[in-house]
C-alpha positions in Angstrom: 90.2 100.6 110.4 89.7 101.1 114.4 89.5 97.9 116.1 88.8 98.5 120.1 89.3 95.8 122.4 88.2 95.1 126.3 87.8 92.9 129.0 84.2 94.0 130.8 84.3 91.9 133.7 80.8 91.0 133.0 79.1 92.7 130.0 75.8 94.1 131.8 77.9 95.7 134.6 80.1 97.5 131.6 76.9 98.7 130.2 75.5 100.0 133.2 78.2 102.1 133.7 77.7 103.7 130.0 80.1 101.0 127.8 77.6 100.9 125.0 77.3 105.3 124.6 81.4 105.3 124.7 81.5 102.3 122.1 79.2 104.3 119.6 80.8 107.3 120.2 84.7 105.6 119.2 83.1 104.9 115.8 85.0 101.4 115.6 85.0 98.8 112.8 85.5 96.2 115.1 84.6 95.7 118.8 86.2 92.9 121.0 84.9 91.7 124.6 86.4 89.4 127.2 84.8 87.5 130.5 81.2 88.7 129.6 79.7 86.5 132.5 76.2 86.2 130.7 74.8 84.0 128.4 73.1 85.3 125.4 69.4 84.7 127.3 70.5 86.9 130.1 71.5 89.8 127.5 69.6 93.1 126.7 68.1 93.3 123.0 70.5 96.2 122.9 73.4 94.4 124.1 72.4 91.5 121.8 72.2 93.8 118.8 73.3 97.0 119.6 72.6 99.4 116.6 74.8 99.3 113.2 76.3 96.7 114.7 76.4 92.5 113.7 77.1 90.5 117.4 78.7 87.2 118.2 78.8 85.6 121.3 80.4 82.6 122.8 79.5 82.5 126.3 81.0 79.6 129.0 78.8 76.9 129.9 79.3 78.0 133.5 76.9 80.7 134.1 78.3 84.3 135.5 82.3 83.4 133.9 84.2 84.1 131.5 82.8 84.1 128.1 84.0 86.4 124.9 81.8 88.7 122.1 82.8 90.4 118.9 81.0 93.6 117.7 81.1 94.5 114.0 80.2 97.0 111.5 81.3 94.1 108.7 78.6 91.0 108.1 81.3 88.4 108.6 82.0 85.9 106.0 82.6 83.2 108.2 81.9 83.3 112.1 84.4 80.3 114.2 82.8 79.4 117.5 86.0 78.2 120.0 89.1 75.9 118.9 87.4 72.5 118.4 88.8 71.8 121.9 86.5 71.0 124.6 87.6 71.7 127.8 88.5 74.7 126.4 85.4 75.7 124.7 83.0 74.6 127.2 84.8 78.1 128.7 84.4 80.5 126.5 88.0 82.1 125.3 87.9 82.0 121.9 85.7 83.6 118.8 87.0 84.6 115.3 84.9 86.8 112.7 86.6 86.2 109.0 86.0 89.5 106.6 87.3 89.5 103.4 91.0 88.1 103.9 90.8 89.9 107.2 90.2 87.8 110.6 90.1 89.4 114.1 89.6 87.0 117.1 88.4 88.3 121.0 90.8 86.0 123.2 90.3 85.1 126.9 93.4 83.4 128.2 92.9 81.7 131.6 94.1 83.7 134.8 95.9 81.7 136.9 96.4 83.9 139.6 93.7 82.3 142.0 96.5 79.1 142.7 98.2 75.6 141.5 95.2 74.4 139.4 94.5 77.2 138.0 98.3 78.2 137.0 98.1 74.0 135.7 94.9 75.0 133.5 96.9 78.3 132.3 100.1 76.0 131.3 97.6 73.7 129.6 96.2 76.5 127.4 99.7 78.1 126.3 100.8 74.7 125.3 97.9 73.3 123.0 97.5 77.3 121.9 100.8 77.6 120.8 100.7 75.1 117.4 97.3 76.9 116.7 99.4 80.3 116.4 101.6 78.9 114.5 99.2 77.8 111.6 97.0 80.6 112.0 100.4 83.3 111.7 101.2 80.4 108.6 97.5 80.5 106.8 98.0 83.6 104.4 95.6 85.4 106.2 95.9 89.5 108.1 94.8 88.3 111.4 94.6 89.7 114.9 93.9 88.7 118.3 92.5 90.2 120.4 92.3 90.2 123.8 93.0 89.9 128.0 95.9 87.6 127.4 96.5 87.7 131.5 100.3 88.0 130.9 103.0 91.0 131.3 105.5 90.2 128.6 108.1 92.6 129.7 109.2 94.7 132.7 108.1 97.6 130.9 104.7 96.2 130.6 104.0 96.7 134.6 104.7 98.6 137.6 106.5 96.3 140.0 107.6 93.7 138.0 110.5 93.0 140.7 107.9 92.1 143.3 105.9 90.1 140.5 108.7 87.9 139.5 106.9 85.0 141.2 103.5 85.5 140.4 101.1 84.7 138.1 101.0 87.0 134.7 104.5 87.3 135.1 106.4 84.2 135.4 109.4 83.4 133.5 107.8 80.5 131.7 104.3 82.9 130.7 107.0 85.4 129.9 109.3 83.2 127.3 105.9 82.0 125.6 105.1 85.7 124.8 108.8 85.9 123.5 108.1 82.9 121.5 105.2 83.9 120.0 107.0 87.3 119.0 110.0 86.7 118.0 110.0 82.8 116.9 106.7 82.5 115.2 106.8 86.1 114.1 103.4 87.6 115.5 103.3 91.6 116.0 102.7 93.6 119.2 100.7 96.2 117.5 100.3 98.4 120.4 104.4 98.5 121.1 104.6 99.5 116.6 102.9 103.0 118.2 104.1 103.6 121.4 107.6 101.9 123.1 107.2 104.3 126.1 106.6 103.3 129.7 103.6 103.1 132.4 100.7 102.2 129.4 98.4 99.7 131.6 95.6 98.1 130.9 94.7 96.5 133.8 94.6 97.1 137.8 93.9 95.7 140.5 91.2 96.7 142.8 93.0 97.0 145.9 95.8 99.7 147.3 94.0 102.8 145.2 96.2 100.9 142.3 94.0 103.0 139.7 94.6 105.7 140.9 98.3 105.7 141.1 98.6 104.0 137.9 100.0 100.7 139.5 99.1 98.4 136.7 99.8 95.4 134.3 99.5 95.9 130.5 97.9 92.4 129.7 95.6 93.2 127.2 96.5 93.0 123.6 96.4 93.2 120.0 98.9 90.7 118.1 99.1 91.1 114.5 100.1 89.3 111.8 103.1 91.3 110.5 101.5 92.7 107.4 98.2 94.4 109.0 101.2 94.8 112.4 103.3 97.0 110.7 99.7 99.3 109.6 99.0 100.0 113.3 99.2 104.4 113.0 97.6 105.1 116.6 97.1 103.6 119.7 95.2 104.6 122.6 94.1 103.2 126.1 91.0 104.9 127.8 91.4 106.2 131.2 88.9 108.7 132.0 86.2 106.4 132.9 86.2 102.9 134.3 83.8 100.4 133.0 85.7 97.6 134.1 88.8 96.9 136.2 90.6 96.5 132.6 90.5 99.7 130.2 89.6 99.5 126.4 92.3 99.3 124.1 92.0 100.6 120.4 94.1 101.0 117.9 94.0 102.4 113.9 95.0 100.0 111.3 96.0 102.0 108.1 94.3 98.9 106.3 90.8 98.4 103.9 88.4 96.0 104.4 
């Protein structure tokens, strides 16, 4: 099973730079977006249903922000639309697709890179997210999330961590959640089962040619439930053309639907 993951930084600017050929072309099971920016009125009837494919969306209230999709070759059993919590929801950051006793969920966690408040709504997040992990890793269920989790967990996981020490996406309190979430409540890393080595990044920034040089954050995940975790065979990040200033992630589950 290939599950491919990304954050588009708006879906209709991915596609116009040749997302949707590159999609078909990866032959996924499952398909994963993050800060879509559109509401489903605003979509093409391609984006809407691209071709072999069943779509999900759950867009922000705000028009042009955030927002997440799912993409599937599977008819889902059961389709959940956000976590029941309002503030929350009314942003868009959370959609799950439930197939057979598999569920995969496209995540947006809030940046909070823009200052104070934003950092504040961030904290808030992590904190009322964190019991949610902890029944959903408890429910019985193969599960994985998806998504632009706007966090570095380790040093390894971005260029200059020493000069992002203090900044959001790397702070020690984002950082000991991540650890938490790991090693406490028992959640996989899929993409570190496959590959422990350095300078893997999925995101970077637009300024300083960071791209270019590979000066990047890996913030964009896939965390397992240990029993579909421990399946991951092969994991890649795609470099060689941009649709977005985050790359796709995918990686190959040794696992049935």
């Amino acid at each position: 099973m290939r599950i491919v993951t990304l954050n588009v930084n708006g879906l209709r600017s991915a596609a116009a730079k040749g997302f949707l050929p590159w999609m078909k072309r990866q032959k996924p099971d499952i398909v994963c977006l993050q800060e879509i920016k559109a509401q489903e009125a605003d979509l093409s009837k391609e984006l809407l249903a691209p071709p072999g494919f069943h779509a999900f969306f759950h867009p922000a209230e705000k028009k042009g922000y955030a927002g997440v999709a799912i993409y599937t070759k599977y008819e889902p059993d059961k389709v959940v639309i956000g976590l029941g919590i309002k503030d929350i929801d009314q942003q868009g950051r959370f959609l799950q697709v439930d197939i057979g006793k598999l569920s995969v969920i496209s995540l947006y966690l809030p940046s909070g890179s823009s200052g104070e408040e934003a950092q504040a709504r961030k904290f808030s997040f992590m904190e009322r997210f964190l019991p949610r992990l902890e029944q959903m890793h408890k429910c019985g269920r193969e599960i994985v999330l998806c998504g632009d989790w706007n966090i570095a967990h380790k040093e390894i996981d971005l260029r200059n961590w020493r000069s992002n020490q203090k900044n959001s996406g790397f702070l020690p309190e984002e950082r000991k959640w991540m650890t938490e979430i790991f090693e406490r409540v028992g959640w996989v890393d899929a993409f570190r089962v496959v590959e422990q080595g350095p300078d893997h990044y999925t995101f970077w920034s637009n300024r300083g040619d960071a791209y270019n040089k590979n000066v990047g954050w890996r913030i964009d995940y896939q965390v397992a439930t240990p029993g579909i975790g421990k399946l991951a065979r092969k994991a890649s990040i795609y470099k060689t053309k941009r649709f977005s200033d985050h790359a796709p992630l995918t990686i190959d589950y040794d696992y049935k639907i």
